[in-house]
N, CA, C and O atoms as a DFTB+ gen file, in Angstrom:
396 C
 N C O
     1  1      -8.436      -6.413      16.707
     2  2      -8.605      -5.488      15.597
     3  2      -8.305      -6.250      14.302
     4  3      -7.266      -6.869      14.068
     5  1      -9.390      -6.111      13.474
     6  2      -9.078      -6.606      11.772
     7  2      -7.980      -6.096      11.073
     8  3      -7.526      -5.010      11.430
     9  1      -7.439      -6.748      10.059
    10  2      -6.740      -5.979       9.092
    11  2      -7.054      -6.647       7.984
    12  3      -7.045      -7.858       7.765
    13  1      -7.353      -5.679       7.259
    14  2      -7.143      -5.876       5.665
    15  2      -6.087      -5.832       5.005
    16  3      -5.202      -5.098       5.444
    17  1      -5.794      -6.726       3.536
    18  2      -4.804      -6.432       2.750
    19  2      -4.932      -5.314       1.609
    20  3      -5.882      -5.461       0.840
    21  1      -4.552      -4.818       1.519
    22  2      -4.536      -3.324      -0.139
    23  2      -3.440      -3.339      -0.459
    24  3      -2.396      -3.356       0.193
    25  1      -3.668      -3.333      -1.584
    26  2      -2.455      -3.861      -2.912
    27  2      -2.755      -2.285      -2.770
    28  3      -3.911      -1.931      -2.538
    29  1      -1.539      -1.167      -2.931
    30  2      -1.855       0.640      -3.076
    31  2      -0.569       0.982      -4.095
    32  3       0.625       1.078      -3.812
    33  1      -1.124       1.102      -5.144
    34  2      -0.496       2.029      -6.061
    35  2      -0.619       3.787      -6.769
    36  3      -1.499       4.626      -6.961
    37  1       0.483       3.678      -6.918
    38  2       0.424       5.465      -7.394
    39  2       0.688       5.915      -8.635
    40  3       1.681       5.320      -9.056
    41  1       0.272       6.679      -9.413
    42  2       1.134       7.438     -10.245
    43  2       1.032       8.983      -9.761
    44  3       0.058       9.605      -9.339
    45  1       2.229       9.343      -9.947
    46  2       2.780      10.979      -8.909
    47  2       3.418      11.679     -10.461
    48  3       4.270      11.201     -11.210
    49  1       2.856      12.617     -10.551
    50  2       3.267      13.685     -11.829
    51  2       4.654      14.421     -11.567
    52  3       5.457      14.582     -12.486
    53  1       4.927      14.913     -10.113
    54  2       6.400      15.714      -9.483
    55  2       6.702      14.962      -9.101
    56  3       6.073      13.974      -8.721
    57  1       8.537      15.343      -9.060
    58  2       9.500      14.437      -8.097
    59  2       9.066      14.595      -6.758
    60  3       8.469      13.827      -6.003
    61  1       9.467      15.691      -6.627
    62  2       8.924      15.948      -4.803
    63  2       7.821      15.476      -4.266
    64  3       7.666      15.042      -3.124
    65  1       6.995      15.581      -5.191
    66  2       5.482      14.991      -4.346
    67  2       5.512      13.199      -4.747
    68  3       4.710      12.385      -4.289
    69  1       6.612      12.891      -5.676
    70  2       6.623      11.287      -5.557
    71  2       7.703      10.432      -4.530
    72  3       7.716       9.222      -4.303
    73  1       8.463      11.338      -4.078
    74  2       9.080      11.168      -2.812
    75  2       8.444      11.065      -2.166
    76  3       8.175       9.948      -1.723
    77  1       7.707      12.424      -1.650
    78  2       6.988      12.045      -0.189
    79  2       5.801      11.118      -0.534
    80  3       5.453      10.481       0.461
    81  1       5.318      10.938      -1.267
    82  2       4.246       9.661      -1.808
    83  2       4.895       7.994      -1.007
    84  3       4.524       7.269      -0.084
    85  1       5.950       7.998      -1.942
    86  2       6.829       7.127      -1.697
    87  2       7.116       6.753      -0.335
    88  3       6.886       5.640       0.140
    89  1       7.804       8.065       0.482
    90  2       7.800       7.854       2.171
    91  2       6.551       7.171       2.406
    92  3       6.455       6.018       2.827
    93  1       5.524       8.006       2.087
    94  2       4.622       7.355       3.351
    95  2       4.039       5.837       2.933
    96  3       3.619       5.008       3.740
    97  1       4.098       5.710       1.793
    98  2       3.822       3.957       1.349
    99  2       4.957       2.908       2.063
   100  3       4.829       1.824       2.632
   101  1       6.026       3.690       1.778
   102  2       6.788       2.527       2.564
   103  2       6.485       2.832       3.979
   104  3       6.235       1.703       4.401
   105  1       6.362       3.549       4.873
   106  2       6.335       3.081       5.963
   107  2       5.006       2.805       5.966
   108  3       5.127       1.930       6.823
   109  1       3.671       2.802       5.706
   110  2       2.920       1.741       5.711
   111  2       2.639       0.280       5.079
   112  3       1.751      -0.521       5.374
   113  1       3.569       0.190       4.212
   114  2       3.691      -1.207       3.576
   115  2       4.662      -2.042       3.333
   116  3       5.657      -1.891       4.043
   117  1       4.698      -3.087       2.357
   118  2       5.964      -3.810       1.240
   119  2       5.944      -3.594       0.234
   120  3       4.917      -3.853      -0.393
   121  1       6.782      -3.160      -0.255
   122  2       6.878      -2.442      -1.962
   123  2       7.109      -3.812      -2.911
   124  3       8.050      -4.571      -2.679
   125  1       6.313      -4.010      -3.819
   126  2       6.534      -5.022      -4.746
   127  2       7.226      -4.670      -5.911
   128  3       8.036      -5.452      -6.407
   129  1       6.908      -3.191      -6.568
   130  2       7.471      -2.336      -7.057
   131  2       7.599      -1.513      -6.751
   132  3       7.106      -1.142      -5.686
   133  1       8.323      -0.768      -7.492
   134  2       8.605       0.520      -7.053
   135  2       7.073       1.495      -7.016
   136  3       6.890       2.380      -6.181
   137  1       6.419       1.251      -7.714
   138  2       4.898       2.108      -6.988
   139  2       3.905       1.284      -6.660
   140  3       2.720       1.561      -6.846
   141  1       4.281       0.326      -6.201
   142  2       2.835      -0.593      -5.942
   143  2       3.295      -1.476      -4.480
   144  3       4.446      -1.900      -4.377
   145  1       2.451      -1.657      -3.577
   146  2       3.075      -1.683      -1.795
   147  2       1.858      -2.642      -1.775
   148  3       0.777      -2.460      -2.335
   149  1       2.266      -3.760      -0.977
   150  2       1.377      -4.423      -0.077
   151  2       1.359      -3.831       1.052
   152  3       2.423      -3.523       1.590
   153  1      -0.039      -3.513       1.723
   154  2      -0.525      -3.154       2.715
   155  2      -1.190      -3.924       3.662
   156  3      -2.032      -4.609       3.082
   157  1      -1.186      -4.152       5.083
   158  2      -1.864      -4.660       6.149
   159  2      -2.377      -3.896       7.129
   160  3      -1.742      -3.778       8.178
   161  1      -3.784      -3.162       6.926
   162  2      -4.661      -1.828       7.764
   163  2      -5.337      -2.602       8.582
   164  3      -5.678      -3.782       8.493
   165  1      -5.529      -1.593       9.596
   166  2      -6.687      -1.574       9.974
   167  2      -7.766      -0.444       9.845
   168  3      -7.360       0.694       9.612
   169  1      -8.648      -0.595       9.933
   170  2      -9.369       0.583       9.191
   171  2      -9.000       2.057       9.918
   172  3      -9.646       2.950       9.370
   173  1      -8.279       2.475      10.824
   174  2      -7.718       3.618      11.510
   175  2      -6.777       4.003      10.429
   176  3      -6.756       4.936       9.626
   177  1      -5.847       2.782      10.713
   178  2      -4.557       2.832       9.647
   179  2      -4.873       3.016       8.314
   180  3      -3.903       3.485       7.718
   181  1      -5.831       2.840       7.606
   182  2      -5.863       2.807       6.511
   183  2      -6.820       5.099       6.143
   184  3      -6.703       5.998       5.311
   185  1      -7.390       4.903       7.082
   186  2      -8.009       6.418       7.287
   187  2      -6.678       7.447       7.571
   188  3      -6.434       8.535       7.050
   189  1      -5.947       6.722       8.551
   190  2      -4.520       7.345       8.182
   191  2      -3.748       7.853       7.248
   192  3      -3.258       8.965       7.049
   193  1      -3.730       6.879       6.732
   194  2      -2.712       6.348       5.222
   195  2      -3.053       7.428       4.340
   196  3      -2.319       8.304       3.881
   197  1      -4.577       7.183       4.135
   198  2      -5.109       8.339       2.931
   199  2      -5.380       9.768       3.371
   200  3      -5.405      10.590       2.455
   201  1      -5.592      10.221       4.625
   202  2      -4.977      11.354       5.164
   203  2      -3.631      11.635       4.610
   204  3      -3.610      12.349       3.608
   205  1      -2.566      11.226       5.056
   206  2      -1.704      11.298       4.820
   207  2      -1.186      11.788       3.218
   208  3      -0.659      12.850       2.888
   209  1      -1.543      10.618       2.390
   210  2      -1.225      10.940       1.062
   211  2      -2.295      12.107       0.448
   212  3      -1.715      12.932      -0.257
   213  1      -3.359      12.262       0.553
   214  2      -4.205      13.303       0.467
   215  2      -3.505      14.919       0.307
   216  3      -3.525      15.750      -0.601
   217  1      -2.853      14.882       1.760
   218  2      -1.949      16.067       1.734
   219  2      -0.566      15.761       1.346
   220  3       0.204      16.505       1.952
   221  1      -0.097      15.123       0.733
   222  2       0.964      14.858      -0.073
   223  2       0.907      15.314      -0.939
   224  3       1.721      16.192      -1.225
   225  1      -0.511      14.780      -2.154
   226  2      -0.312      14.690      -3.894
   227  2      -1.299      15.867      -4.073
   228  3      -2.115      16.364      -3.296
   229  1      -0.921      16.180      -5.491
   230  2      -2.134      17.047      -5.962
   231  2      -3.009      16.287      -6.322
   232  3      -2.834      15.249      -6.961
   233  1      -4.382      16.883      -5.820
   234  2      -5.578      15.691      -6.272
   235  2      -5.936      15.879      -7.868
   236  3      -6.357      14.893      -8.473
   237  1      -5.769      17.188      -8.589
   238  2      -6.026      17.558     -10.183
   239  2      -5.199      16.990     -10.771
   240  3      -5.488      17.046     -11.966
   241  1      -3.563      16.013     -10.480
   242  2      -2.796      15.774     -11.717
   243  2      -2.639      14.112     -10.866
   244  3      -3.000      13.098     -11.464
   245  1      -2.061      14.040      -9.429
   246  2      -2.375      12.444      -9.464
   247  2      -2.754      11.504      -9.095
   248  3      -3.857      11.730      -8.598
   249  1      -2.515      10.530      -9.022
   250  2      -3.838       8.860      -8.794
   251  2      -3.062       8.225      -7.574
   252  3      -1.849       8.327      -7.387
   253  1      -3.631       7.801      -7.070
   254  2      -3.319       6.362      -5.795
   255  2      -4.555       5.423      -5.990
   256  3      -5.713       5.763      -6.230
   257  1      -4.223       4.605      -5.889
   258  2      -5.592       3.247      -5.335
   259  2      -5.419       2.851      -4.490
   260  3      -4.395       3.156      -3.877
   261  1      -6.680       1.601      -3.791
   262  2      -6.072       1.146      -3.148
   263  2      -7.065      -0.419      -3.514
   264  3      -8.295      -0.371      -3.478
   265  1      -6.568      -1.287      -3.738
   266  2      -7.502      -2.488      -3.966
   267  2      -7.210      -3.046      -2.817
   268  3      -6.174      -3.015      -2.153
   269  1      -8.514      -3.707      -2.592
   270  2      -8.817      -4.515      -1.092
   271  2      -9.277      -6.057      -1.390
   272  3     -10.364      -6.580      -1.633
   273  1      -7.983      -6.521      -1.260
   274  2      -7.641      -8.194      -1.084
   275  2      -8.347      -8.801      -0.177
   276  3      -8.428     -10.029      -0.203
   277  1      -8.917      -8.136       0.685
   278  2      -9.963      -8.565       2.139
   279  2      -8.687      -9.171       3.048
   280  3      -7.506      -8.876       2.862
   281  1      -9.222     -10.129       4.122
   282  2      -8.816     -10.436       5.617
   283  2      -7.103     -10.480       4.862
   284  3      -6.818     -10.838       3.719
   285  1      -6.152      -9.979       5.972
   286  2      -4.938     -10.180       5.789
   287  2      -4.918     -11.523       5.997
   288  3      -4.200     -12.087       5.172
   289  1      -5.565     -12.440       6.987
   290  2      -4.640     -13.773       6.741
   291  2      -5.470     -14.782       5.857
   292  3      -5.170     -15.969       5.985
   293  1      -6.502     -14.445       4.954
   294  2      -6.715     -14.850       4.160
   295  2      -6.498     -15.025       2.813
   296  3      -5.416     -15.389       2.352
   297  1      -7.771     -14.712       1.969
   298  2      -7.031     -14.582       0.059
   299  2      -6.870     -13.226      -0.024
   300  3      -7.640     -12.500      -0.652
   301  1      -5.825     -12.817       0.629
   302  2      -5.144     -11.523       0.663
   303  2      -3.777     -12.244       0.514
   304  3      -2.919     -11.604      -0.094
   305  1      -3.527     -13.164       0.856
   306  2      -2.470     -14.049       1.401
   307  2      -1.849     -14.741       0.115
   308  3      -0.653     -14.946      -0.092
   309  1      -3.123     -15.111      -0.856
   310  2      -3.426     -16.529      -2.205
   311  2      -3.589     -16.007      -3.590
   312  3      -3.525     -16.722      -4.590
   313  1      -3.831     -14.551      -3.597
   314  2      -4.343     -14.397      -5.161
   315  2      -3.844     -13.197      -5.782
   316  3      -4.415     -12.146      -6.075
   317  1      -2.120     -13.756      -5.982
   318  2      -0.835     -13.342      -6.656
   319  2      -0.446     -14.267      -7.634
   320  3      -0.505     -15.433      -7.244
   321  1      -0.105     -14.117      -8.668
   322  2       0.347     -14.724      -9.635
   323  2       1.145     -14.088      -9.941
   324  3       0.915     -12.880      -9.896
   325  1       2.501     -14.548     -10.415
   326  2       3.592     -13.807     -10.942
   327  2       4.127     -14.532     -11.956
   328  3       4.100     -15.762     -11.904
   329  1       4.934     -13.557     -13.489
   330  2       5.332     -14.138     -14.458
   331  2       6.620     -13.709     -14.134
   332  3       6.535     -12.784     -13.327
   333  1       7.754     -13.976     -14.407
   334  2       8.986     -13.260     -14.469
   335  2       9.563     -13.912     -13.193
   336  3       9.354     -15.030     -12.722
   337  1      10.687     -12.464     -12.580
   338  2      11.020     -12.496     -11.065
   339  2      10.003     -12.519     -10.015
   340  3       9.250     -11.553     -10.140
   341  1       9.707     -13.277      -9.016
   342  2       8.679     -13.166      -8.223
   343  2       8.858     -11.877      -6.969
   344  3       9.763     -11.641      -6.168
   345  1       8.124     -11.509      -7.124
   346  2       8.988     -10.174      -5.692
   347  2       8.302     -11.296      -4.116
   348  3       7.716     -12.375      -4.027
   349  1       8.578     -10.733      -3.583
   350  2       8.760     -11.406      -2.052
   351  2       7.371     -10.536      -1.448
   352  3       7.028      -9.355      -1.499
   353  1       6.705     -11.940      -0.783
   354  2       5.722     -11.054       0.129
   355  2       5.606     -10.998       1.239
   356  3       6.044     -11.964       1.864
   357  1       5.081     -10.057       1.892
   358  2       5.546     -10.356       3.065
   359  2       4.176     -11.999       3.992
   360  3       3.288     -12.525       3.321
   361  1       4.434     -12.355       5.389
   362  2       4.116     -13.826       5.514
   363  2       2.623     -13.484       5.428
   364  3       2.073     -12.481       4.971
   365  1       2.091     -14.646       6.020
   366  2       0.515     -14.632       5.691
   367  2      -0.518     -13.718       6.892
   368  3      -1.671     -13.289       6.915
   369  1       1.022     -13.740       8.088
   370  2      -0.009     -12.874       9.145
   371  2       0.307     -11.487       9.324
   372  3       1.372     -10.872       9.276
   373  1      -1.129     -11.074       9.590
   374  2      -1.162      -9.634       9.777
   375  2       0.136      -8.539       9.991
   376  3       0.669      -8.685      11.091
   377  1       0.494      -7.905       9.487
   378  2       1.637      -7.308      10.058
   379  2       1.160      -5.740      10.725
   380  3       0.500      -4.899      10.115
   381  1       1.534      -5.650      11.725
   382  2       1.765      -5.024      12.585
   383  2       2.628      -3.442      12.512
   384  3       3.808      -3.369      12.853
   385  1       1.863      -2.263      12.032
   386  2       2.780      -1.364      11.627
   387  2       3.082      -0.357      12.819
   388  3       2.079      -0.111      13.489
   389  1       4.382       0.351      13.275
   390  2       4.658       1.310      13.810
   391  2       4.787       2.524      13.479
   392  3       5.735       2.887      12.783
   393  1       3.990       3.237      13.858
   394  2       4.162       4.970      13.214
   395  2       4.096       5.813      14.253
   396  3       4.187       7.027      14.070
């Protein structure tokens, strides 16, 4: 099974609905910031994911993305640049999520 990388960020208008936003990004990803998660799908997982947040957020007030870095162990892996503190990523291979 493939996986892709998605860089998935949010902006959430309520607390409550940016909590549970929040839950379900982290357990599908690595948080680089606080709203922005590296992701490793497979396309189930990723049909998941947005299920998931779908019934989380209100779709009239807020946003998620999801940009697609392509193959996880590729330039999903290479095309980060960071100014400042570097946040930590996770390694170059696929990671493997439990839900």
């Amino acid at each position: 099974m493939s996986r892709r990388r998605y860089v998935l960020a949010y902006d959430i208008r309520e607390p409550k609905r940016l909590r549970e936003v929040h839950n379900i990004a982290v357990s599908h990803g690595e948080a680089l910031q606080y709203s922005v998660f590296l992701c490793d799908l497979s396309d189930s997982e990723r049909i998941q994911l947005k299920a998931q947040l779908r019934d989380a957020m209100d779709l009239g007030e807020d946003s998620v993305v999801f940009i697609d870095l392509g193959e996880a162990t590729g330039r999903g892996t290479e095309c980060f640049e960071f100014l400042g503190q570097r946040s930590p990523l996770p390694p170059g291979q696929p990671q493997a999520r439990v839900f």
